[in-house]
N, C-alpha and C positions, 0 to 999 in steps of 0.2 A: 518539419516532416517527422523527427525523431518524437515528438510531441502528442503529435495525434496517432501515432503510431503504439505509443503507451496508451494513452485513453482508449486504443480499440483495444488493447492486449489487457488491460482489465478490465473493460468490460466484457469482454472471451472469457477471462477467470471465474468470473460470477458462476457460470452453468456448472463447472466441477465442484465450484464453492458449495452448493445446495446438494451435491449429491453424497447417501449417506457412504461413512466409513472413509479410507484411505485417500480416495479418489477428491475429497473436502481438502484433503492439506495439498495436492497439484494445485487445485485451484487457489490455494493461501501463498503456494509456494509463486506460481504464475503472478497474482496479483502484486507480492511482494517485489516480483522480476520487473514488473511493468512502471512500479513505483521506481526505482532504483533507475531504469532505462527513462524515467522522465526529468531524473537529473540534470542530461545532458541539453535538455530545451531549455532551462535556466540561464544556461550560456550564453544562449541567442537573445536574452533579453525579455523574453518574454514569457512568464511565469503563470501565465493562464493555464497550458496543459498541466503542468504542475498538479496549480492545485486543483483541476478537475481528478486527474488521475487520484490524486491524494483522498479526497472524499469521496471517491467509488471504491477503491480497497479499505476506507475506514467502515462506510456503511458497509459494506459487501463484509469484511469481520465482524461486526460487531450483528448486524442483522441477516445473514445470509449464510454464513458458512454453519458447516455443518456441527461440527465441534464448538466453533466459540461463540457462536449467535446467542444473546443476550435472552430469548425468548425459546422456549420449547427446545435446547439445547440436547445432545443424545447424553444419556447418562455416562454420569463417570463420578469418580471421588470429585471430590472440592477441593482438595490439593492439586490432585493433577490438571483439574480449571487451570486454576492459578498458576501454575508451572508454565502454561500453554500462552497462556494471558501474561507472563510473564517474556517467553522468549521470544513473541511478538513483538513487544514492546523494545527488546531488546536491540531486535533488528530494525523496526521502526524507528526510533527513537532517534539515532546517528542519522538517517535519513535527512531529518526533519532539523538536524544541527549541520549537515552539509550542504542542502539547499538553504540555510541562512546565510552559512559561510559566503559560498556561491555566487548567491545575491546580494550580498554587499560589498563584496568584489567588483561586482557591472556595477553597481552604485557610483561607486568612487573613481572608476575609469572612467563615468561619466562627466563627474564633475571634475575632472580636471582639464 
């Protein structure tokens, strides 16, 4: 339940994601909650919501928000990109090394 429950809460985030100025990082912030909130289906074994959730805030940042979308992006320095691109990742990135953790945890309770 906690699974699909994330897959609708990013894809909720997407519509703030597109929209210009402030109201683009709710939706980054949303997206990012929804990631984090799909952790907890890992547990259950089954890592499907996961990685859906996981590839709608990856496309959803990288081609939808407003600020960090790869295409037609709103101006701003090339530093500050990268700062953005940077603090994403930062929070991402743990993410993506605690559902490994996670996941090889149910691995090995299985095989014993």
């Amino acid at each position: 339940m906690v699974g699909w429950f994330a897959i609708a809460t990013s894809v909720f985030s997407l519509a703030p994601s597109m929209a210009p100025g402030a109201v683009s990082l709710i939706g980054l912030v949303l997206s990012i909650g929804a990631l984090m909130l799909s952790l907890l289906s890992i547990r259950d074994g089954n890592d499907l919501q996961y990685r859906v959730t996981l590839v709608i805030v990856v496309l959803g940042i990288l081609l939808l928000n407003d600020a960090l979308r790869l295409w037609d992006p709103i101006p701003m320095p090339i530093s500050t990109r990268i700062m953005l691109y940077g603090m994403v990742s930062v929070v991402i990135l743990p993410i993506l090394w605690k559902a490994k953790r996670i996941a090889g945890r149910g691995r090995q309770r299985q095989y014993q």
